[in-house]
N, C-alpha and C positions, 0 to 999 in steps of 0.2 A: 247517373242521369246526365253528367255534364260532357263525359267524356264517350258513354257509348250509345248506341239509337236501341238499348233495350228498352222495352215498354214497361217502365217502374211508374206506380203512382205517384201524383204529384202530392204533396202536404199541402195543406192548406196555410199551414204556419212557416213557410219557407222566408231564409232572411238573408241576404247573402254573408254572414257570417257564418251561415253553413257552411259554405262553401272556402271559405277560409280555415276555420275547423277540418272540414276533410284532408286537405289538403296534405298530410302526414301519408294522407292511406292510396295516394296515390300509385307507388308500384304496385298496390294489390292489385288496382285494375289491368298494372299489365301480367298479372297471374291470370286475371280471365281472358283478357286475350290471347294473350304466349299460348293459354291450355285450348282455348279454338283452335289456334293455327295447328299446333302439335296435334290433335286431333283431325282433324280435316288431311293436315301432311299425311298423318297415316292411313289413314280410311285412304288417299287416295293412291298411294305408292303399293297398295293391294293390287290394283287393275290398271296404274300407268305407272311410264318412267317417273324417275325423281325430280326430273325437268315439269312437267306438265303437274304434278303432285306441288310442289313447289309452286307454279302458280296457284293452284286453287285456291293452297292456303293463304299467299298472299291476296286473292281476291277475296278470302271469308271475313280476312281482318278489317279488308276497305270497308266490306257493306257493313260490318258489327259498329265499328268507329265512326262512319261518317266520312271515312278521310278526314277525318278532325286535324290529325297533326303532319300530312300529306300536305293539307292549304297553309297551315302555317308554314310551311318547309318552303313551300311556293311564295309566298309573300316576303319572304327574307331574301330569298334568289333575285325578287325584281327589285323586292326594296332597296337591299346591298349591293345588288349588281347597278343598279339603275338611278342611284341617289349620291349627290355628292357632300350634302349637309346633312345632319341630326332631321333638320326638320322636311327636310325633304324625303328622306326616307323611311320618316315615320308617312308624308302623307301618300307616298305612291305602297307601301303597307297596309295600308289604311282603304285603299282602294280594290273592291271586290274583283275586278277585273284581272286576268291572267296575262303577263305579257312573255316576253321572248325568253326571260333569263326563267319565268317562275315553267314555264310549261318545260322546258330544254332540261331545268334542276330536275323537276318530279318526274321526268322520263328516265333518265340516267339513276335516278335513286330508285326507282321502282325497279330497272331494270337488273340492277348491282346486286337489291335486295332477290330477287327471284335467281337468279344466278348462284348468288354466293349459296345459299341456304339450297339450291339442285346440288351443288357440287360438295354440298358435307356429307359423310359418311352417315347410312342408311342407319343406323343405330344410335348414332349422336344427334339426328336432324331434331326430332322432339324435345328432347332436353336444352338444346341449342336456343328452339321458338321460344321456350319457358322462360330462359333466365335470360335472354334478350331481348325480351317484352319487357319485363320486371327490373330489371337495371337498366335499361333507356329510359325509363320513366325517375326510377329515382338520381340519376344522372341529372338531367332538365330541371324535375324539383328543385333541386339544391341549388339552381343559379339563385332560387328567392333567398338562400342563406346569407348570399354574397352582392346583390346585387340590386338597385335602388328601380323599380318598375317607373317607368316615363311616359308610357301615355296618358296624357291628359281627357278630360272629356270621359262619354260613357262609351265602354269597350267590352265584346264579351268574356274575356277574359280579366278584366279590374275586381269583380269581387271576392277573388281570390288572392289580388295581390295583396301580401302581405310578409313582413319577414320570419323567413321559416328557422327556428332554430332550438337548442335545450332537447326534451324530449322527443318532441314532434322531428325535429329531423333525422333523431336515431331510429325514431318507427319508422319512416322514409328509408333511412338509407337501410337498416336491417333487411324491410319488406322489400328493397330492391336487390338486395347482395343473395337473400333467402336461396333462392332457385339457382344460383353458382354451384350448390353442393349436390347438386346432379352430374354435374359435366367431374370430368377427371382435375386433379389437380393442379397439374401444368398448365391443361388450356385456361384453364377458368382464373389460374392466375396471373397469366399472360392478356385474358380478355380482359381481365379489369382492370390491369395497370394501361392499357391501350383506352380504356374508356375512361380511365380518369385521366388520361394526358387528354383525350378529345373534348374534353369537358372543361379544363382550363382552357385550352385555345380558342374555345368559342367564346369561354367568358370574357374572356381579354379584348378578342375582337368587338364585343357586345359592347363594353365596357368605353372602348376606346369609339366606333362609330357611331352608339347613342348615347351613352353614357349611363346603360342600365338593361333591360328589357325589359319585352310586351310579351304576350300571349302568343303572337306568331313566334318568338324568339325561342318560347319554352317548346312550342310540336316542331321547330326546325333544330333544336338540340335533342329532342329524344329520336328523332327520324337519324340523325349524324348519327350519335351515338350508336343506336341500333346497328347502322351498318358496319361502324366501328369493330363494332363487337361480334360481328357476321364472320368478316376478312378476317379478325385477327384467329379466331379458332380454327377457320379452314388455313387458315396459313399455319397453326400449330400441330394439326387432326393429323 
């Protein structure tokens, strides 16, 4: 419900401590996405090239998601691009409004993401979508392991903040690593030592320009990560 525009019914007894509870099961949801995209990539690489195939499935993912973690990736671009205090770039973050750094980032990421993922090998592209949906997500997770959430005030993302760690972050990071045992085992473990160095550098950065993160911080670390983990396979493939 939080993360995709499928039509689940709502509870009546919803609390936002649900949503802190879920929070473990988050790389599943990029099992359901990864399995869209990988789906759709193949349905479409039947009747186009892997270029055009390659887009669709990155457009199948935008309408499933929302672009959920596409805006966060764009609010960190203007924020971080455009802010020279904590609290200045929480408030240009904060602001719905796209500017020059956040539209300029999510061109270049969208365009990297459709590219890298044309140019991997027609029998690895689906396994690829899988476990790079699924470990960008539990990548981002884990900044809550490490890292102290800083927005103040009501935010959509706050009722989730919470620190993830103990059991819950091994069902996180297992359900994120899961879908590596597709891919061969050089690339996959070349992808994930590239996605956990990508995953420290942002924490640091995070760490050091607000002194924690927000909601946009976590969809512009799975969005990084993702491509992360795109490049480094076709650089291994």
């Amino acid at each position: 419900m939080f993360f995709t525009r499928l039509p689940l019914p709502l509870s009546s007894a919803w609390n936002p401590g649900d949503l802190q509870r879920a929070a473990a099961y988050f790389p599943f949801v990029g099992w359901l996405v990864g399995g869209v995209a990988a789906l759709v990539w193949w349905l479409g690489v039947q009747v186009w090239p892997p270029t055009m195939a390659s887009g669709v499935s990155l457009a199948a993912t935008l309408l499933l998601t929302g672009a959920f973690h596409e805006d966060g990736w764009a609010d960190v671009c203007d924020g971080f691009g455009g802010g020279t205090t904590k609290d200045r770039v929480l408030e240009i973050m904060r602001d719905s409004r796209v500017g020059a750094f956040g539209a300029i980032g999510v061109a270049v990421m969208l365009g990297l993401k459709w590219q890298s993922v044309a140019a991997l090998p027609v029998a690895l592209a689906p396994a690829v979508l899988m476990a790079g949906h699924a470990l960008s997500r539990a990548a981002a997770i884990s900044l809550m392991a490490t890292l102290p959430y800083v927005r103040e005030g009501s935010a959509k993302a706050k009722p989730m903040a919470t620190e993830l760690g103990g059991g819950r972050l091994a069902v996180a990071l297992l359900g994120g690593m899961a879908p590596l045992s597709l891919l061969p085992l050089s690339a996959a473990g070349g992808a994930l030592a590239a996605v956990i160095f990508a995953r420290v550098v942002l924490a640091r950065w995070f760490a050091r320009r607000i002194g924690g993160y927000t909601g946009d911080c976590l969809g512009a670390a799975q969005q990084m990560t993702e491509l992360v983990f795109y490049l480094t396979i076709l650089a291994l493939a």
